[in-house]
C-alpha positions as protocol buffer text, in pm:
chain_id: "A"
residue {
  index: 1
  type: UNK
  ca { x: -2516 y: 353 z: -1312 }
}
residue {
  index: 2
  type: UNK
  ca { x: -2314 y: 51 z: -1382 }
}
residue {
  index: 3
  type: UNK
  ca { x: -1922 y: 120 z: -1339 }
}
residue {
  index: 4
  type: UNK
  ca { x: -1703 y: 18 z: -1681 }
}
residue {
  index: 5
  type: UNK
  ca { x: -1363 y: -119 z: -1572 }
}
residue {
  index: 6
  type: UNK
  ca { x: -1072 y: -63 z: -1810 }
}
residue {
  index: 7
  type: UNK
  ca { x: -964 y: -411 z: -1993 }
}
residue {
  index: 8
  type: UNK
  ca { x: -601 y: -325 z: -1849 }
}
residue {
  index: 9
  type: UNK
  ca { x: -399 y: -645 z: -1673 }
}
residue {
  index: 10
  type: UNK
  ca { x: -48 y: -614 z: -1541 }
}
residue {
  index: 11
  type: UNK
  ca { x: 131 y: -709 z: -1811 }
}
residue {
  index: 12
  type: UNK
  ca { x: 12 y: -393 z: -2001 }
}
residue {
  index: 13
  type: UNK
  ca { x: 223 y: -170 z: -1786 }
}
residue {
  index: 14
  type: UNK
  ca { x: 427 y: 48 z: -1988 }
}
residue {
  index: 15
  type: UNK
  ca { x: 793 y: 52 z: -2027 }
}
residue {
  index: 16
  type: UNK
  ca { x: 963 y: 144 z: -1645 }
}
residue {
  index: 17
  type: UNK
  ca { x: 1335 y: 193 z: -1778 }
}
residue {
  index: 18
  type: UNK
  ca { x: 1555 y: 413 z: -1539 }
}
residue {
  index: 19
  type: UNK
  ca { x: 1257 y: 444 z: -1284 }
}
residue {
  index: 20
  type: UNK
  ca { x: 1365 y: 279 z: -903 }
}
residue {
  index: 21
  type: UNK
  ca { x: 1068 y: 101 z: -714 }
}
residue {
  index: 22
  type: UNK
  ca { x: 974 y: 57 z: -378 }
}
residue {
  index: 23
  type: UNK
  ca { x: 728 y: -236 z: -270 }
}
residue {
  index: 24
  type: UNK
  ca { x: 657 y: -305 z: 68 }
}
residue {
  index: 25
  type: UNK
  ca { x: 534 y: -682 z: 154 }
}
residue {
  index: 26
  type: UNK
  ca { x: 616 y: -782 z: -250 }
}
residue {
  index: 27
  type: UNK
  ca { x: 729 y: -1132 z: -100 }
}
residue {
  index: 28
  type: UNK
  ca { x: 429 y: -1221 z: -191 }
}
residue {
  index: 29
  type: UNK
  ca { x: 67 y: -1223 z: -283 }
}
residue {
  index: 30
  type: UNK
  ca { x: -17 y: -925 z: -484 }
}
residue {
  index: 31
  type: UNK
  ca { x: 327 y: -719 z: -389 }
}
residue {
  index: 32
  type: UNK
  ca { x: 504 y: -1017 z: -541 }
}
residue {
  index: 33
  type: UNK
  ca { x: 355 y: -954 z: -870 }
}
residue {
  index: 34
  type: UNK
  ca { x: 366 y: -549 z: -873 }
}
residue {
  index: 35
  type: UNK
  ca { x: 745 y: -625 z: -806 }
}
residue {
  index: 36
  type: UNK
  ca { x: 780 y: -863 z: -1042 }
}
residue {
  index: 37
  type: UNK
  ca { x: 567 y: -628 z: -1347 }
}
residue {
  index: 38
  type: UNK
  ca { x: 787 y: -340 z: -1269 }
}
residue {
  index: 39
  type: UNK
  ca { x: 1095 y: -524 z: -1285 }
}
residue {
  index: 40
  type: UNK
  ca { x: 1020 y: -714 z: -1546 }
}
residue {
  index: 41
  type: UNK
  ca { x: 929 y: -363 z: -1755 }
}
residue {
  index: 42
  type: UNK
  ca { x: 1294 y: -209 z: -1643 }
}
residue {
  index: 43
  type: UNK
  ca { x: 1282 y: -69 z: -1302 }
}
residue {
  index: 44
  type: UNK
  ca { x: 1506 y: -88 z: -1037 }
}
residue {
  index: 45
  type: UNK
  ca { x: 1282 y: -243 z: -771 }
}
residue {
  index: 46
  type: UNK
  ca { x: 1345 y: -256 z: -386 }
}
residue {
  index: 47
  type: UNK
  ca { x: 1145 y: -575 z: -243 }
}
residue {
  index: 48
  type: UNK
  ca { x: 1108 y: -384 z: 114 }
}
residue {
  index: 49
  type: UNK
  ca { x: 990 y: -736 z: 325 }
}
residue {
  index: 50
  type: UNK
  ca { x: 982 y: -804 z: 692 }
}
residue {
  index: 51
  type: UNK
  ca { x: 1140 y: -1141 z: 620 }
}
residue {
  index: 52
  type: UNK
  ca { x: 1451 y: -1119 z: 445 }
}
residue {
  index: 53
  type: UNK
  ca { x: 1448 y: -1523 z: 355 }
}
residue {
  index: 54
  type: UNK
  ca { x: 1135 y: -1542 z: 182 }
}
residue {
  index: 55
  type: UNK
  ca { x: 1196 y: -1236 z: 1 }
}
residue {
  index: 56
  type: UNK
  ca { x: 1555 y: -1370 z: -96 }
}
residue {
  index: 57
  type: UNK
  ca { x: 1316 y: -1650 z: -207 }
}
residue {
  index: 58
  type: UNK
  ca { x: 1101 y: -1456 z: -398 }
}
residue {
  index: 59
  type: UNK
  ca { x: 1337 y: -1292 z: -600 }
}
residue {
  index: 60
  type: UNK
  ca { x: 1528 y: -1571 z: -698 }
}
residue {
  index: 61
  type: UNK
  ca { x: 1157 y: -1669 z: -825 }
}
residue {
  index: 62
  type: UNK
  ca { x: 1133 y: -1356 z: -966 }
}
residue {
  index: 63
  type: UNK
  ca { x: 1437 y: -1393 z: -1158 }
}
residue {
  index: 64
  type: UNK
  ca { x: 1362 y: -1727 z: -1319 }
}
residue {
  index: 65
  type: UNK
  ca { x: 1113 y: -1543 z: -1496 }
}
residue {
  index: 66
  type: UNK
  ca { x: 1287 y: -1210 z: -1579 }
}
residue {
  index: 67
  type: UNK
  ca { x: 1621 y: -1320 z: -1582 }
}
residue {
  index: 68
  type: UNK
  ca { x: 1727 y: -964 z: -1670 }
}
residue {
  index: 69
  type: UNK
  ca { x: 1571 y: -768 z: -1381 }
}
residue {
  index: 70
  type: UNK
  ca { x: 1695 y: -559 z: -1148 }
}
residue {
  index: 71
  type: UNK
  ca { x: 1594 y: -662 z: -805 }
}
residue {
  index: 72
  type: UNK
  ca { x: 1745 y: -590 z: -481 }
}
residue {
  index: 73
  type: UNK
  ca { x: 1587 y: -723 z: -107 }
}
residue {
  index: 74
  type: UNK
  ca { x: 1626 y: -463 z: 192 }
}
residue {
  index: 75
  type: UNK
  ca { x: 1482 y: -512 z: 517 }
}
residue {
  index: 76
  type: UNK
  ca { x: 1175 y: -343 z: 632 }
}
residue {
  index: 77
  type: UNK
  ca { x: 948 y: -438 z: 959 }
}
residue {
  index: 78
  type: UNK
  ca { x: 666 y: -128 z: 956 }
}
residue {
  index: 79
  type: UNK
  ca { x: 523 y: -258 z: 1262 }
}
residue {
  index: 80
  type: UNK
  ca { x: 863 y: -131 z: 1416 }
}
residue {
  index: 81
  type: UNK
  ca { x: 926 y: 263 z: 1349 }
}
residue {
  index: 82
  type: UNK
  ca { x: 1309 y: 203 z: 1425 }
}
residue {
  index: 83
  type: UNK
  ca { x: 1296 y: -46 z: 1122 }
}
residue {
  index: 84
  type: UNK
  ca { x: 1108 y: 180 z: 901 }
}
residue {
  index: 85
  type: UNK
  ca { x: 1387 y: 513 z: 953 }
}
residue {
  index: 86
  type: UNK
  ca { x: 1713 y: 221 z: 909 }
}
residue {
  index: 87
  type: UNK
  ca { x: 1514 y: 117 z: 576 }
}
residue {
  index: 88
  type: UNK
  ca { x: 1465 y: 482 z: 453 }
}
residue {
  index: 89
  type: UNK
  ca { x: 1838 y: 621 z: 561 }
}
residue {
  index: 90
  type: UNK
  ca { x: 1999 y: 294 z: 398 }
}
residue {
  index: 91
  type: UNK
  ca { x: 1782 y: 424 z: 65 }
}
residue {
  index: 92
  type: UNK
  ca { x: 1860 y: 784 z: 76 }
}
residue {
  index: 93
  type: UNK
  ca { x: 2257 y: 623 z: 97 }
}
residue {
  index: 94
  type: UNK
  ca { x: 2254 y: 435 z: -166 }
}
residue {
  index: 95
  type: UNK
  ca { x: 2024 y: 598 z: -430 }
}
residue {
  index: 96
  type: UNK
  ca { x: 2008 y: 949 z: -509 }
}
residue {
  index: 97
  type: UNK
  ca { x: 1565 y: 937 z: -601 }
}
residue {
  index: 98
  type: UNK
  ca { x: 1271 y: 722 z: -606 }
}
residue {
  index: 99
  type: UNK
  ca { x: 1004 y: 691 z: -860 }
}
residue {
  index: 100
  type: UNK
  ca { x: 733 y: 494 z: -730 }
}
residue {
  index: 101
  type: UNK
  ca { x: 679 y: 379 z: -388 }
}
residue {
  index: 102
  type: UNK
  ca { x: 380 y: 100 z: -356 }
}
residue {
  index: 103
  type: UNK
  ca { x: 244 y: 93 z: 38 }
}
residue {
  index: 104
  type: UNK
  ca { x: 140 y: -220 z: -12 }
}
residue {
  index: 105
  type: UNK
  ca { x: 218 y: -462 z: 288 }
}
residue {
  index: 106
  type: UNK
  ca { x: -1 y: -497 z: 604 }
}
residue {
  index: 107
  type: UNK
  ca { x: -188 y: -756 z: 800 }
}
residue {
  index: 108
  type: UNK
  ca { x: -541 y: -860 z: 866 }
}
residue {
  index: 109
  type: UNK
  ca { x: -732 y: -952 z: 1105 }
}
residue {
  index: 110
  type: UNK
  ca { x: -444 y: -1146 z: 1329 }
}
residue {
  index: 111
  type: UNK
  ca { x: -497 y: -1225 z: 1680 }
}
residue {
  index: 112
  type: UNK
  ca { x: -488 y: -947 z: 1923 }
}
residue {
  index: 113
  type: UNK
  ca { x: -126 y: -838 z: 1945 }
}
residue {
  index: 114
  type: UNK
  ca { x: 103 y: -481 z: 1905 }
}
residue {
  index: 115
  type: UNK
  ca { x: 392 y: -362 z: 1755 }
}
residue {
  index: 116
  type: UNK
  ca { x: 769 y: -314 z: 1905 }
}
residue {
  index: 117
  type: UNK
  ca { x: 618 y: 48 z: 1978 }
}
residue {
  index: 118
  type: UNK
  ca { x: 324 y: -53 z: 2145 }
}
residue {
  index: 119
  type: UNK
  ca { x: 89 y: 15 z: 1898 }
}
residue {
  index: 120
  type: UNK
  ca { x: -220 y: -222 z: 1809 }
}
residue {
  index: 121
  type: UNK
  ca { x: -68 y: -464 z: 1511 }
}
residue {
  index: 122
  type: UNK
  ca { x: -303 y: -359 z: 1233 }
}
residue {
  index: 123
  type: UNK
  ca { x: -304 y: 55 z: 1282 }
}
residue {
  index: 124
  type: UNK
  ca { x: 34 y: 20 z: 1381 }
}
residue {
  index: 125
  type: UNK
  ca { x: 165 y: -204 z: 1018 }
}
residue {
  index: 126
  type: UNK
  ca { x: -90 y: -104 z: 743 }
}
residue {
  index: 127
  type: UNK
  ca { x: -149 y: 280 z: 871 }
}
residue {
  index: 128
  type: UNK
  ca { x: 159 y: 435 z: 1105 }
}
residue {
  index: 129
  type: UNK
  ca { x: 438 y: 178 z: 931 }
}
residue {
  index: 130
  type: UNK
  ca { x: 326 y: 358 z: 581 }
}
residue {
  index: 131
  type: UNK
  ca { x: 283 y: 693 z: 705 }
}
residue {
  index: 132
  type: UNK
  ca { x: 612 y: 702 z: 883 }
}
residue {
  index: 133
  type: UNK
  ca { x: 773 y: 513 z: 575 }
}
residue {
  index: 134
  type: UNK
  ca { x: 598 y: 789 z: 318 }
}
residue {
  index: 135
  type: UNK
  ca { x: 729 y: 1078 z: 525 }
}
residue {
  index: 136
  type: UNK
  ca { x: 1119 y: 959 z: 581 }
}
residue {
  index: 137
  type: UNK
  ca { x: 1148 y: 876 z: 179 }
}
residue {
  index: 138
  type: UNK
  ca { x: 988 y: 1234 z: 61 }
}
residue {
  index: 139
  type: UNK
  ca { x: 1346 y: 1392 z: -25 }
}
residue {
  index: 140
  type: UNK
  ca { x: 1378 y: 1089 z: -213 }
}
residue {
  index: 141
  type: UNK
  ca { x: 1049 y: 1108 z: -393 }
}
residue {
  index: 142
  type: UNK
  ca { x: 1074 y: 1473 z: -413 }
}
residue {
  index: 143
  type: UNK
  ca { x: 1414 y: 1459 z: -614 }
}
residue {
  index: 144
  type: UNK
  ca { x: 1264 y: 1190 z: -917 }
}
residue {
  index: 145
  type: UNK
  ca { x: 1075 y: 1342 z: -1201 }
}
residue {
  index: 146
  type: UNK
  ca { x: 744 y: 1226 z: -1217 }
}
residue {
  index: 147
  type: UNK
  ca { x: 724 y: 1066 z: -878 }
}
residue {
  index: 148
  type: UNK
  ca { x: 396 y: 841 z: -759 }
}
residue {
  index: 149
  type: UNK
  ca { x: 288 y: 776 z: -410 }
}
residue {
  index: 150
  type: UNK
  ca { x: 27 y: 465 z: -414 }
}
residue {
  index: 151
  type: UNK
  ca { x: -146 y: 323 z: -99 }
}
residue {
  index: 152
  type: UNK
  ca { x: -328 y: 43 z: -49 }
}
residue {
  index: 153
  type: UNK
  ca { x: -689 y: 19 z: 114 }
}
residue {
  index: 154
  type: UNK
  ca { x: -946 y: -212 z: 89 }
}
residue {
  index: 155
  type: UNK
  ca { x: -1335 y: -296 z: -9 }
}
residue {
  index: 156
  type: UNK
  ca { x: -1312 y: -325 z: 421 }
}
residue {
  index: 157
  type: UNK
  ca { x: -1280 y: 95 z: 392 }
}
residue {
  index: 158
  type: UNK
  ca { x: -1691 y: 87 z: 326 }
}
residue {
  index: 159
  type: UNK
  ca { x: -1746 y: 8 z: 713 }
}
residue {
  index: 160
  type: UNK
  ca { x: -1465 y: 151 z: 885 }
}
residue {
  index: 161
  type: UNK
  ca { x: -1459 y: 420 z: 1162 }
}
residue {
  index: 162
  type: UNK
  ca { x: -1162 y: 592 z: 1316 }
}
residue {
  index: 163
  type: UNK
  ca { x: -1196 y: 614 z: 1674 }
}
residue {
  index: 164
  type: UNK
  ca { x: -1013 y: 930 z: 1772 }
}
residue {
  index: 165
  type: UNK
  ca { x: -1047 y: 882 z: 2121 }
}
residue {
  index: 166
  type: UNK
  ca { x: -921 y: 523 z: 2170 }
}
residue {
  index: 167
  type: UNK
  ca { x: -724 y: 443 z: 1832 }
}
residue {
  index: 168
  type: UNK
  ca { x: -504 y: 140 z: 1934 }
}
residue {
  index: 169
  type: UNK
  ca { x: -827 y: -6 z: 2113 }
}
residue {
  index: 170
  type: UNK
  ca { x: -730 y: -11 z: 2436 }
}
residue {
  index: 171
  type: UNK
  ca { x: -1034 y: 70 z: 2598 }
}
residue {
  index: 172
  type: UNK
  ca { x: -1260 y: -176 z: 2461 }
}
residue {
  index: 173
  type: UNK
  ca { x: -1294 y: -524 z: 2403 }
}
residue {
  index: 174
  type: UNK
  ca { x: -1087 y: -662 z: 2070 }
}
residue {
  index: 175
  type: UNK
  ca { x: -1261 y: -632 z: 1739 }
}
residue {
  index: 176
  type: UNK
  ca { x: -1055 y: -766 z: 1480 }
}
residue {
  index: 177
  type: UNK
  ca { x: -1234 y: -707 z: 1197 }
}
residue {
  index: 178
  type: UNK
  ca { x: -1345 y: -365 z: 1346 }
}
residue {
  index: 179
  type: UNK
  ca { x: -940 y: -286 z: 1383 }
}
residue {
  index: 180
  type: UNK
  ca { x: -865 y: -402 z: 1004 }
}
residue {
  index: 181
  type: UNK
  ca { x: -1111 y: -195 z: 831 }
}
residue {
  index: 182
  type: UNK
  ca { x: -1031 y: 132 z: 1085 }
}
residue {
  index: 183
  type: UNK
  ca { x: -709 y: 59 z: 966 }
}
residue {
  index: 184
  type: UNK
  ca { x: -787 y: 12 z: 581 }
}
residue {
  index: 185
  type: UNK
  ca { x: -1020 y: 398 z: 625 }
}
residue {
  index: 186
  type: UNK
  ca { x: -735 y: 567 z: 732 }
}
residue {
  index: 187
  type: UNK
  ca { x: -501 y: 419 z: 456 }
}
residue {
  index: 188
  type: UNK
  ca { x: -754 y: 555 z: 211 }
}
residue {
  index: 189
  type: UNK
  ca { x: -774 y: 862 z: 440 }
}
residue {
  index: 190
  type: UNK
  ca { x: -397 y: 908 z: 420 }
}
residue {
  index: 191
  type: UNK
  ca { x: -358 y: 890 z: 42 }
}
residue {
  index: 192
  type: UNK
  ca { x: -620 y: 1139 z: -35 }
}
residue {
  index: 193
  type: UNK
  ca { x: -481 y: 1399 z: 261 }
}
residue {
  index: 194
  type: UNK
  ca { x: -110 y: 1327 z: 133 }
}
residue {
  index: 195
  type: UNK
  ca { x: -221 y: 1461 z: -255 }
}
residue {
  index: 196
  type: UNK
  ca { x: -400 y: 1789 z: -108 }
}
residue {
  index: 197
  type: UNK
  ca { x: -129 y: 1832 z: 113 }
}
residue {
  index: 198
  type: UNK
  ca { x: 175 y: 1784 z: -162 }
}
residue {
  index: 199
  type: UNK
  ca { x: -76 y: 1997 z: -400 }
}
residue {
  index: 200
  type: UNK
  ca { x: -83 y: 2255 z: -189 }
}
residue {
  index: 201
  type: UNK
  ca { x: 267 y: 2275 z: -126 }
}
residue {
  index: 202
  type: UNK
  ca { x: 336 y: 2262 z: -479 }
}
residue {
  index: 203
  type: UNK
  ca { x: 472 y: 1934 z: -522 }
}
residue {
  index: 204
  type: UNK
  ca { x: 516 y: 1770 z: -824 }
}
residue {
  index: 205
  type: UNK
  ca { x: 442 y: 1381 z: -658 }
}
residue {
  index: 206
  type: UNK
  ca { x: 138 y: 1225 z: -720 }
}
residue {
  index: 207
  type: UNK
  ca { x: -57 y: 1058 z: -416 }
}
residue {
  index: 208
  type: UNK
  ca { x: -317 y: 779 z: -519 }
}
residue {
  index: 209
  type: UNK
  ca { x: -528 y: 511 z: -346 }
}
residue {
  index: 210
  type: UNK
  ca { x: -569 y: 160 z: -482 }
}
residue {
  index: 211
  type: UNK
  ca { x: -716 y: -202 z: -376 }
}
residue {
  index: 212
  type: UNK
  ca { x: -680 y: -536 z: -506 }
}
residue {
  index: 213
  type: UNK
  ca { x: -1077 y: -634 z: -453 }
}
residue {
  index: 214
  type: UNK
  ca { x: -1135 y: -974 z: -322 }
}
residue {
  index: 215
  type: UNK
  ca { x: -783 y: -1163 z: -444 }
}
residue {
  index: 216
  type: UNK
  ca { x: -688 y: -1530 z: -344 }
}
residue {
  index: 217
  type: UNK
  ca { x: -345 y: -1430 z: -105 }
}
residue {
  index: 218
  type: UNK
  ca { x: -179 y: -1543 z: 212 }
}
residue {
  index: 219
  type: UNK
  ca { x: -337 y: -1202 z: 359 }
}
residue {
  index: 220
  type: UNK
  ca { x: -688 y: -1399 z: 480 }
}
residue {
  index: 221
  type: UNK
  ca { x: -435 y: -1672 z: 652 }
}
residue {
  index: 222
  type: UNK
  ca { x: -622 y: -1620 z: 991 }
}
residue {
  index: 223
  type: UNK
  ca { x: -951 y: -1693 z: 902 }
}
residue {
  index: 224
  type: UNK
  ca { x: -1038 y: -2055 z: 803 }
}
residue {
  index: 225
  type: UNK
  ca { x: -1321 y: -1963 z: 651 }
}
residue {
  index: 226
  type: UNK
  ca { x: -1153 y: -1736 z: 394 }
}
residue {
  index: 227
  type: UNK
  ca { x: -885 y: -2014 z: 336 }
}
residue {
  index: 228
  type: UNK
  ca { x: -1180 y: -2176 z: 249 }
}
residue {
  index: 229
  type: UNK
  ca { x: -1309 y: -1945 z: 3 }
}
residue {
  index: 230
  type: UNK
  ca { x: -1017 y: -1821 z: -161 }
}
residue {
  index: 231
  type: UNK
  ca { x: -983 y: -2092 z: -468 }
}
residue {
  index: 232
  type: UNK
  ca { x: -1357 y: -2075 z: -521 }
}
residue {
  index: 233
  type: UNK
  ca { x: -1406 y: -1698 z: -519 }
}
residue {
  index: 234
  type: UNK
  ca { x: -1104 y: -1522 z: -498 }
}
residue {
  index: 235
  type: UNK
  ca { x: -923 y: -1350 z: -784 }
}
residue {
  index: 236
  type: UNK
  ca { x: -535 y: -1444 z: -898 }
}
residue {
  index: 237
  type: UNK
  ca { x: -297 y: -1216 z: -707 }
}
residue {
  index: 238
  type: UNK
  ca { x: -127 y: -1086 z: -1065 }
}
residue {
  index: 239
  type: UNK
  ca { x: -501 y: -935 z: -1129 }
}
residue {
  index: 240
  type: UNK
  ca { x: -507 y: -851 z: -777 }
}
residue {
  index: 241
  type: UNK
  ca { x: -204 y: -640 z: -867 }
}
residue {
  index: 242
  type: UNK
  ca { x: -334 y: -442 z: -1158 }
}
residue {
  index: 243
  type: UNK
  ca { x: -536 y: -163 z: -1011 }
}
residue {
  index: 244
  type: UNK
  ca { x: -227 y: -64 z: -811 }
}
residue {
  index: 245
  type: UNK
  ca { x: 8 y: -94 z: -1136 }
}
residue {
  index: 246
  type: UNK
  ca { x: -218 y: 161 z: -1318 }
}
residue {
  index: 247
  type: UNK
  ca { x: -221 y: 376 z: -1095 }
}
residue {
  index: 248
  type: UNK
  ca { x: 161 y: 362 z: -995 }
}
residue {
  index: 249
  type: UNK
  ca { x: 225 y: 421 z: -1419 }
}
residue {
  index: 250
  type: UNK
  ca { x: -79 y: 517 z: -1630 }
}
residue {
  index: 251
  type: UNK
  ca { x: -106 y: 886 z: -1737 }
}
residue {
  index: 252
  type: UNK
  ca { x: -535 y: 849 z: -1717 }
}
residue {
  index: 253
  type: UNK
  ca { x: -473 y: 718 z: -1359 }
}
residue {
  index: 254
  type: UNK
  ca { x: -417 y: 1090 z: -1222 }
}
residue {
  index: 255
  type: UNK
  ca { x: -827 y: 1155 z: -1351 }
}
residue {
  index: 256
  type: UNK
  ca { x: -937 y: 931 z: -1001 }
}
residue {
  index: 257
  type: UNK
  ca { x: -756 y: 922 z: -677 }
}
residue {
  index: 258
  type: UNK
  ca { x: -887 y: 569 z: -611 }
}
residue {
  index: 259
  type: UNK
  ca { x: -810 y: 284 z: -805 }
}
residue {
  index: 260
  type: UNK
  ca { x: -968 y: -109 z: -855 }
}
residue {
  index: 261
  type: UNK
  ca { x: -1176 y: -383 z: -967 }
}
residue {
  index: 262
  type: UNK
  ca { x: -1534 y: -232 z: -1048 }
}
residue {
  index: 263
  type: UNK
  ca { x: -1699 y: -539 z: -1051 }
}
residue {
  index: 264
  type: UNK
  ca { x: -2001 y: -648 z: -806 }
}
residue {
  index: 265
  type: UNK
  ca { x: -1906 y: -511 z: -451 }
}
residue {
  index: 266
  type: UNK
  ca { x: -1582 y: -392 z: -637 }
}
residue {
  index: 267
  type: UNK
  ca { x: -1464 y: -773 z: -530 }
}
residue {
  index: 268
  type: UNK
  ca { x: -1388 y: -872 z: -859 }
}
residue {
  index: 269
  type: UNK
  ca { x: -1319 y: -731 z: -1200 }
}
residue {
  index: 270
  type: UNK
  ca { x: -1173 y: -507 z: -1456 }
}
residue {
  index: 271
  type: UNK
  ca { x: -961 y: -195 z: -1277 }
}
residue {
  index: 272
  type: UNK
  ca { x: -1153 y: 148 z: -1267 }
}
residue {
  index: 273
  type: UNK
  ca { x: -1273 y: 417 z: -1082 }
}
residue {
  index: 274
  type: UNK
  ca { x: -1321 y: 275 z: -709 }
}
residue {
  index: 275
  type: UNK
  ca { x: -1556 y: 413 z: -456 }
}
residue {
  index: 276
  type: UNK
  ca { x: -1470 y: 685 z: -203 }
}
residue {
  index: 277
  type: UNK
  ca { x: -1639 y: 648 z: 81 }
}
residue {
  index: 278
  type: UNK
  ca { x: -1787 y: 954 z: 239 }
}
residue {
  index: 279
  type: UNK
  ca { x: -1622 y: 903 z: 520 }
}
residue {
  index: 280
  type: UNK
  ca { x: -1279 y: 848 z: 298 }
}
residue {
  index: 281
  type: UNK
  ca { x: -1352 y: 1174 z: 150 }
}
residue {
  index: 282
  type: UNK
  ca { x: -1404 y: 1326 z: 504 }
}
residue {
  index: 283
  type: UNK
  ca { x: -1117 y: 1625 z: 484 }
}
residue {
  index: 284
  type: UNK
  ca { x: -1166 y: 1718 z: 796 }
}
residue {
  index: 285
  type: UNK
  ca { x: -1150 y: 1396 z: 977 }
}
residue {
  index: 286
  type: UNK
  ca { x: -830 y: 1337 z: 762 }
}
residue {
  index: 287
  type: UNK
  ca { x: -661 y: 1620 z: 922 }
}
residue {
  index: 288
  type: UNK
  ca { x: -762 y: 1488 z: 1229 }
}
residue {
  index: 289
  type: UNK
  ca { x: -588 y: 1173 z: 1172 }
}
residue {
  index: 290
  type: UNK
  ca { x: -266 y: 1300 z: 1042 }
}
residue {
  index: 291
  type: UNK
  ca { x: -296 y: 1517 z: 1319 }
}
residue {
  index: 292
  type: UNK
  ca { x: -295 y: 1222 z: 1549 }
}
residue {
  index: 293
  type: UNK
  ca { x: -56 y: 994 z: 1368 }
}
residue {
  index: 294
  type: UNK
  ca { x: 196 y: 1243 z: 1427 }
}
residue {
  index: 295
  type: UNK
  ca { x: 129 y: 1292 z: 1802 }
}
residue {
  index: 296
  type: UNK
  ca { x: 150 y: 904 z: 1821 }
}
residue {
  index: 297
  type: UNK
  ca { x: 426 y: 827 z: 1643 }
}
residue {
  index: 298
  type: UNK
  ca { x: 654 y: 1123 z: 1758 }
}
residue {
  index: 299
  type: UNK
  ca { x: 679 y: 1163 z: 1368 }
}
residue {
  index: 300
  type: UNK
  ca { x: 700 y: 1568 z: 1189 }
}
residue {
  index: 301
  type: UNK
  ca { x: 570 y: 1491 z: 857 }
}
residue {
  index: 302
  type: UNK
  ca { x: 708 y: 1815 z: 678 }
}
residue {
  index: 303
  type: UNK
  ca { x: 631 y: 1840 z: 298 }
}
């Protein structure tokens, strides 16, 4: 059956007044323009960026658009877990909740490199920067009203595998593309645990999945061929953006747990109801991986 997106685009977000936003890797790309939507709707938004410059940069661009917004830059480097606890204490000083907190950053397919922990780059940025991040800013989340929890996969989810037994990749020869799309499962894999787990506990915070579909950003910068590609093919990183804005605001968006473009391959398109792999949907390989995120990353996530 053919999938119907919703005709939604960014700019239809609703009004964010009084709300305080997180975005991780919004110096750019699609997190520049989730930033710049919720700010430019009324919320309080945190660009949380690796590289304080260009996001200075950014939100000085930001601000020649909505000259009103509130934007603030804080430093965040997930693929160092001493970076990601500094970030979360200097947040839980200076604001008393959070709203909405957008796992968006990460990095794909690089050459083959680690973290300041030791951990491969990919797993170590996109899946155990986020997870750590999510679990130090949950009194925060907890203490907001209608608080949403959205992280970002990928189309890549469809063919990844997490290898239990050698997650970093230690043991075998590099696969780059093998490591992104691990990493991309288990981001998927993470949201969907995260919601059962807060249900269960009786939370009131919403945990969703999201991805951008094929969209034209500095992400692809390692492969030529994708440089290549991206003006001919890609989508414009502001529609790139609007799956994840729905589902960080829209009422419907609690119906699905997985949010983006429903076009051909889900590459391209109006935002809807994205495909959950089976292996996404795997519970019990999801406890397994939270499981084994904590063991790695010394990390008690306590809901």
């Amino acid at each position: 059956m053919k999938k119907i997106g919703i005709k939604w685009k960014a700019e239809h977000t609703q009004n964010q007044d009084g709300k305080i936003a997180v975005v991780t890797g919004s110096n750019s790309g699609i997190g520049y323009h989730m930033a710049l939507t919720l700010a430019d709707k009324g919320a309080q938004v945190i660009l949380a960026c690796r590289n304080e410059e260009k996001a200075e940069v950014a939100k000085a661009k930001m601000l020649k658009t909505s000259p009103d917004a509130n934007i603030t830059v804080q430093c965040l480097d997930l693929a160092d877990l001493a970076s990601v606890k500094n970030f979360a204490n200097q947040m839980k000083q200076s604001h008393k909740h959070l709203d909405i907190l957008i796992n968006n950053a990460g990095v794909m397919i690089p050459p083959k490199s680690v973290t300041k922990d030791g951990f491969e780059l990919q797993i170590g940025t996109n899946h155990f920067g986020h997870f750590a991040l999510t679990s130090h800013l949950l009194p925060l989340l907890s203490a907001a009203q209608a608080p949403r929890i959205v992280t970002l996969s990928s189309i890549a989810h469809w063919s990844g595998r997490i290898d239990f037994e050698d997650i970093n990749g230690e043991k075998k020869k590099y696969d780059k593309w093998g490591m992104y799309s691990q990493s991309k499962l288990a981001n998927l894999q993470f949201a969907l645990e995260l919601n059962r787990r807060l249900k269960a506990s009786g939370s009131h915070i919403e945990s969703l999945g999201s991805h951008p579909g094929y969209s034209a950003t500095d992400l692809q910068r390692h492969s030529l061929a994708w440089r290549v590609l991206n003006p001919l093919f890609g989508m414009a990183p502001v529609k790139g953006a609007a799956p994840t804005l729905y589902a960080a605001t829209e009422a419907d968006a609690l119906k699905h747990r997985y949010w983006g473009p429903v076009g051909l391959v889900e590459a391209r398109g109006w935002t809807g109801k994205a495909k959950i792999t089976a292996r996404a949907a795997d519970e019990e390989a999801a406890r397994r991986l939270w499981e084994l995120t904590e063991k790695i990353t010394g990390i008690n996530f306590e809901i």
